[in-house]
C-alpha positions as CSV (number, residue, x, y, z in Angstrom):
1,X,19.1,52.5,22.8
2,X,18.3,49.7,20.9
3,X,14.7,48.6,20.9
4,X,13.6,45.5,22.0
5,X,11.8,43.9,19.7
6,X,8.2,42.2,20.8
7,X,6.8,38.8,20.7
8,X,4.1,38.3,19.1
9,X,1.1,35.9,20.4
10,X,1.7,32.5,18.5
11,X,4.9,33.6,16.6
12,X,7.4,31.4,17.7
13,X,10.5,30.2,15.7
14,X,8.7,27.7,13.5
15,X,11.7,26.6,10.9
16,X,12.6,23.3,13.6
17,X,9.1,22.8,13.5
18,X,8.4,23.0,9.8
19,X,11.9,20.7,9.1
20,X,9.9,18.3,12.1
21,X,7.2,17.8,11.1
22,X,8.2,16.9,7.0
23,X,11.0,14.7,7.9
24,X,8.6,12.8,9.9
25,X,5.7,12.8,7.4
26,X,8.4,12.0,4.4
27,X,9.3,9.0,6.3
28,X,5.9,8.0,7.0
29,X,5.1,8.7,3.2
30,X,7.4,6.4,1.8
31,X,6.1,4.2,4.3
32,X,2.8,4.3,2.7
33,X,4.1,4.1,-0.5
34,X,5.9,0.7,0.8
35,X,2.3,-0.8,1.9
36,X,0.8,0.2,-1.1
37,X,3.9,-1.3,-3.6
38,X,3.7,-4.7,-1.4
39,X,-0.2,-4.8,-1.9
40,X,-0.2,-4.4,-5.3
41,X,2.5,-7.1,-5.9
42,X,0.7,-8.9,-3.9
43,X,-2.2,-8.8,-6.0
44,X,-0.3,-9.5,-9.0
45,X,1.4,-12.1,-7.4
46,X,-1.9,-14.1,-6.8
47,X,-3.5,-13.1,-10.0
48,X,-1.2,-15.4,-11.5
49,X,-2.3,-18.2,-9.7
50,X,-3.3,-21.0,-12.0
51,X,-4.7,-24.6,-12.6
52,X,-3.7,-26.3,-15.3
53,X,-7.0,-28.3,-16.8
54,X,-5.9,-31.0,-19.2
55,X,-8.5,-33.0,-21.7
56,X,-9.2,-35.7,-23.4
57,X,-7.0,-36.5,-26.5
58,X,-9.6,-36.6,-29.3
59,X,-11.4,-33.6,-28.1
60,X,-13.6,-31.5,-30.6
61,X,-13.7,-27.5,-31.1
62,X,-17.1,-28.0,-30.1
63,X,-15.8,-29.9,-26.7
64,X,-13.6,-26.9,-26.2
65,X,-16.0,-24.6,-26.6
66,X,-18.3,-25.8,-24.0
67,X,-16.0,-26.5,-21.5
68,X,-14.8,-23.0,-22.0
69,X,-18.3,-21.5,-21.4
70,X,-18.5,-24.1,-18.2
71,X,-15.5,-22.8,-16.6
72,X,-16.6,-19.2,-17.4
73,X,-19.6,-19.6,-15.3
74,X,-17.3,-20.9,-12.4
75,X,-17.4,-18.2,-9.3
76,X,-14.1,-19.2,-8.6
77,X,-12.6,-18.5,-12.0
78,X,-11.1,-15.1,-12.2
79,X,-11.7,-12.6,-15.2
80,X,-9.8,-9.7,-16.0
81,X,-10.5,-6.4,-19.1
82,X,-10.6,-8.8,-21.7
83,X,-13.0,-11.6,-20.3
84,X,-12.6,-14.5,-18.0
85,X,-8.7,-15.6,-17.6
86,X,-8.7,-18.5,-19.4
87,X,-6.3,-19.7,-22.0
88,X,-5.9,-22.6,-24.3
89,X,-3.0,-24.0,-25.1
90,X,-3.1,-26.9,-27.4
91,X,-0.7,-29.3,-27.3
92,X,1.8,-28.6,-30.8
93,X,1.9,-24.9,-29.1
94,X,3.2,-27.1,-25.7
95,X,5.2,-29.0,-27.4
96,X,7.1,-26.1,-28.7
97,X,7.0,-24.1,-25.4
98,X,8.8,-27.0,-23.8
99,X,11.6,-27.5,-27.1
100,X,12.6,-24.0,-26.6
101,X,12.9,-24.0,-23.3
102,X,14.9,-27.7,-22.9
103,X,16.3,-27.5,-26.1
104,X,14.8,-31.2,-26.6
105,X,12.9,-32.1,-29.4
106,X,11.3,-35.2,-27.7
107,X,8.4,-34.9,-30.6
108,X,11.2,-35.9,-32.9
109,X,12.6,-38.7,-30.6
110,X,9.4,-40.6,-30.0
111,X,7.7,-39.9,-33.3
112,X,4.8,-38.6,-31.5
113,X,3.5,-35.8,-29.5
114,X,2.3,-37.5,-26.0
115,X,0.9,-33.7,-24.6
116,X,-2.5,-32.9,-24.4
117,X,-4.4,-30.1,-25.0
118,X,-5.5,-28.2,-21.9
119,X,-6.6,-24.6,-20.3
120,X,-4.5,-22.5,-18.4
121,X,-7.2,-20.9,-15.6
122,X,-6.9,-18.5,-13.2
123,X,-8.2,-18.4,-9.8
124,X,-9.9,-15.9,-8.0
125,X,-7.9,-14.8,-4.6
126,X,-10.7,-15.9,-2.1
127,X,-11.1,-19.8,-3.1
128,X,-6.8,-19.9,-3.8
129,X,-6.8,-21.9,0.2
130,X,-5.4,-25.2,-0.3
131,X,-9.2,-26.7,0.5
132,X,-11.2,-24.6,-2.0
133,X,-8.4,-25.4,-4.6
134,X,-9.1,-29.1,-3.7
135,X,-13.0,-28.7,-4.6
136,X,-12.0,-26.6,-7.4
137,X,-9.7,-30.3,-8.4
138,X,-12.7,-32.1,-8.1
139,X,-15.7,-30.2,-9.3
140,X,-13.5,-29.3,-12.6
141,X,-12.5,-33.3,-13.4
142,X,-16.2,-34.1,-13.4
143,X,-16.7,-31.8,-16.5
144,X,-17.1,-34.3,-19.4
145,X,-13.6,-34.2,-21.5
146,X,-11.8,-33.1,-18.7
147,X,-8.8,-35.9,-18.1
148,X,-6.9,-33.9,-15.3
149,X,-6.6,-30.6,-13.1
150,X,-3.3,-30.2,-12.1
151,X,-1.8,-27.5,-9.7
152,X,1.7,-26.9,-7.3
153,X,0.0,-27.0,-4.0
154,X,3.0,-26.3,-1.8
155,X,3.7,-23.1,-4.1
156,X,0.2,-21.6,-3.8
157,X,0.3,-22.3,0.2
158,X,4.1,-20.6,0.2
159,X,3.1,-17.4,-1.4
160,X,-0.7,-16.8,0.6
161,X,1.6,-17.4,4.0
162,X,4.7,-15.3,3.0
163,X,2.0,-12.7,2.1
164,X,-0.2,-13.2,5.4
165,X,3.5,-12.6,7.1
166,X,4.3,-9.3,5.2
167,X,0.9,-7.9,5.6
168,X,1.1,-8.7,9.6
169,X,4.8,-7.0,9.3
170,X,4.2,-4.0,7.4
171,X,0.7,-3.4,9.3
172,X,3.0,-3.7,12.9
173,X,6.0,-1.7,12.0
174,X,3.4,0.9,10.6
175,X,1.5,1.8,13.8
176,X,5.0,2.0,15.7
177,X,6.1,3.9,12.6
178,X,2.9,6.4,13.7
179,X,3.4,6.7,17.0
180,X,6.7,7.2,17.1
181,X,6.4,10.2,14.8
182,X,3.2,11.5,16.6
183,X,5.3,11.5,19.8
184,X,8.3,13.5,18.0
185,X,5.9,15.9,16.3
186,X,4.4,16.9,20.0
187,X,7.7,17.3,21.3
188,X,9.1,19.5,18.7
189,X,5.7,21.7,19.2
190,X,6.0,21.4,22.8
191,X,9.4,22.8,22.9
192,X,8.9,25.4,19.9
193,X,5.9,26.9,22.7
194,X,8.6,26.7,25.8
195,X,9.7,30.2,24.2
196,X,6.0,32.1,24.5
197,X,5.3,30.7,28.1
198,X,5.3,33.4,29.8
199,X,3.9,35.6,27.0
200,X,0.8,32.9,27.5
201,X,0.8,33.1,31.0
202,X,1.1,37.4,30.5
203,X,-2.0,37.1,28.2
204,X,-3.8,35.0,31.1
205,X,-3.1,37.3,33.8
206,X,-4.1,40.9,32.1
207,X,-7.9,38.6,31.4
208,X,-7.3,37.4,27.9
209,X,-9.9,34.5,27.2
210,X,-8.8,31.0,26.5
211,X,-9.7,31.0,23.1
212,X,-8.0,34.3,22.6
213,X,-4.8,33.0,23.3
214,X,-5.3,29.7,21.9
215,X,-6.4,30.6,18.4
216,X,-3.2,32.1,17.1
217,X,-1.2,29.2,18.3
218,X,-3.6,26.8,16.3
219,X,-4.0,28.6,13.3
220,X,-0.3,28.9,12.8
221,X,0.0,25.0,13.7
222,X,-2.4,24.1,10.9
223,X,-0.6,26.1,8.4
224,X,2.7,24.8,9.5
225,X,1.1,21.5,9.1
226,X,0.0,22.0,5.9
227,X,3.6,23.7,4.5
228,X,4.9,20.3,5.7
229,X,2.7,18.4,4.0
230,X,3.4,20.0,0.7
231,X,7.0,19.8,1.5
232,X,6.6,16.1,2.4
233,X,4.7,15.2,-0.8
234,X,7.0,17.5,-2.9
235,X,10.3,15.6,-2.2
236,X,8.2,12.3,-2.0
237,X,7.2,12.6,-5.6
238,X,10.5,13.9,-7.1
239,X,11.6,10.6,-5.2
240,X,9.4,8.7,-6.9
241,X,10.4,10.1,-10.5
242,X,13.5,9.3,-9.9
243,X,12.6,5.6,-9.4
244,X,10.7,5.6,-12.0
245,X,13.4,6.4,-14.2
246,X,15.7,4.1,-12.4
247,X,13.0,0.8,-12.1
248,X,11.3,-0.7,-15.0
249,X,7.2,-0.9,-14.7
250,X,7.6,0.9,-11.0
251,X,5.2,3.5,-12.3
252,X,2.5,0.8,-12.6
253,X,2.7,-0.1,-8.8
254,X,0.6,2.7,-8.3
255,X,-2.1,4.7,-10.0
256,X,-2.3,8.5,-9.9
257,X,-5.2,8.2,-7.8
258,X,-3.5,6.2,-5.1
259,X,-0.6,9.0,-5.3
260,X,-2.9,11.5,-4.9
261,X,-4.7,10.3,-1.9
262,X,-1.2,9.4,0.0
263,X,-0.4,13.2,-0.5
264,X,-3.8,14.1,0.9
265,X,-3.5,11.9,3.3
266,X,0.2,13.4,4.5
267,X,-1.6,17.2,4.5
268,X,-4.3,16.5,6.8
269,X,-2.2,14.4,8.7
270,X,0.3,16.5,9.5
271,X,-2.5,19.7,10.3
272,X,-4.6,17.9,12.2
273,X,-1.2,15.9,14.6
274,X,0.0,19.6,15.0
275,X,-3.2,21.3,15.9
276,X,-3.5,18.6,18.7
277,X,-0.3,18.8,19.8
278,X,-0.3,22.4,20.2
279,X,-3.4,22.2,21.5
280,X,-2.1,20.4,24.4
281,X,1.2,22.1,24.3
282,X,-1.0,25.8,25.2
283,X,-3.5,24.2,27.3
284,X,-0.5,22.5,29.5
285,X,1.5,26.0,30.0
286,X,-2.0,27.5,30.4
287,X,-2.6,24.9,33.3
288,X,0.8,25.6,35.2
289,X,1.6,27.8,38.1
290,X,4.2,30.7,37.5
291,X,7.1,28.1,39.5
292,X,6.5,25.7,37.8
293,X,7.1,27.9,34.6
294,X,10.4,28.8,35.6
């Protein structure tokens, strides 16, 4: 005769799960991975946000000197590795910025070079509201040798509410995006257990604590958690190579760091959704009566 063979408590088929489980989290990691390029571009995008400050004609070295160390000490100028983000651009260097790009020489046509000399500043992201940019307008043209701040106003306001509008979108879509694969990760558990139901029950009956029967269940979920989360991370990052050799500068989107902690992020996620759900999952076949097993 052939022999039956036995389950054992807590070994259920757990390949469905496994696939489960990283599909979900490999969708939900390049998910993250989509938050975390959009943020970053953000950032860059409003790093670049500038005033132009035009001066005097006539001004001295020394003039430009002290209006430099005035802006610096501005809360609202922005700095970056190298010192504050503020550049000068005197005006034979505009001048021949705006020749190569028209193709005009309009130095040559009028016999003189009407441009002024001026800095290029940057602004830091919390006063870059179309108020604070106004007082920025007006505490800046008091400076002495300062002739004019200039700055596109509908530009600035378009790119802080196309932001705002992304940020709302991706935040949105993202806790649907969770739930939705909570919910499918509990199923899959859920009907993964259906098999040992009445192995479960059988435990219950012949006096087997709670916790007896439980713990197998649950430390196999965490490790099937874990095996996904490797798996998740391990096709995520081959994924990401690829773009990187694909996409110029993608790389720089995101720092090691940040990749690290998404990876983290998708191992204790995915032990800690499927120790819950088969938490539950035991708990609900431990709850039912022998009918209602059937």
């Amino acid at each position: 005769m052939a022999r039956t063979k036995k389950k054992k408590l807590g070994s259920y088929p757990f390949a469905s799960v496994v696939f489960s489980i990283t599909l979900a989290l490999f969708v939900i990691g390049i998910f993250s991975f989509l938050i975390l390029y959009s943020n970053t571009l953000g950032e860059q995008i409003r790093s670049n946000v500038r005033i132009q400050v035009y001066l005097h004609k006539f001004t001295t070295e020394s003039d430009q000197l002290r209006i430099t160390k005035i802006l610096s000490s501005k809360p609202y100028v922005s700095s970056n590795e190298e010192g504050y983000a503020i550049e000068y651009i005197s005006k034979e260097e505009a001048a021949e910025i705006f020749i190569e790009d028209t193709g005009e020489d309009f130095v040559a046509f009028l016999g003189d070079n009407p441009l002024r000399d001026a800095f290029n500043v940057g602004i830091t992201t919390p006063y870059q509201q179309k108020d604070s940019l106004r007082h920025i307008k007006a505490d800046i043209e008091e400076i002495d040798g300062v002739f004019e701040v200039e700055y596109v106003e509908n530009f600035i306001e378009e790119v802080n509410a196309n932001l705002t509008k992304i940020g709302l979108l991706l935040l949105t879509v993202s806790i649907i995006l969770l739930a939705t694969i909570v919910i499918l990760i509990n199923n899959t558990i859920k009907l993964a257990l259906f098999s040992q139901r009445f192995l479960i029950r059988s435990m219950q009956l012949v006096g087997a604590k709670t916790s007896f029967i439980v713990m197998p269940f649950l430390r196999r979920s965490l490790w099937h958690g874990l095996l996904s989360g490797l798996l998740a991370s391990a096709l995520i990052y081959a994924l990401l190579q690829y773009g990187n050799s694909q996409i110029e500068n993608l790389n720089l989107l995101a720092t090691m760091e940040q990749i690290a902690l998404v990876f983290l992020s998708l191992l204790l996620l995915g032990s800690i959704i499927a120790f819950f759900s088969t938490y539950r999952a035991v708990n609900k076949y431990l709850k039912m009566s022998l009918d209602e097993l059937y």
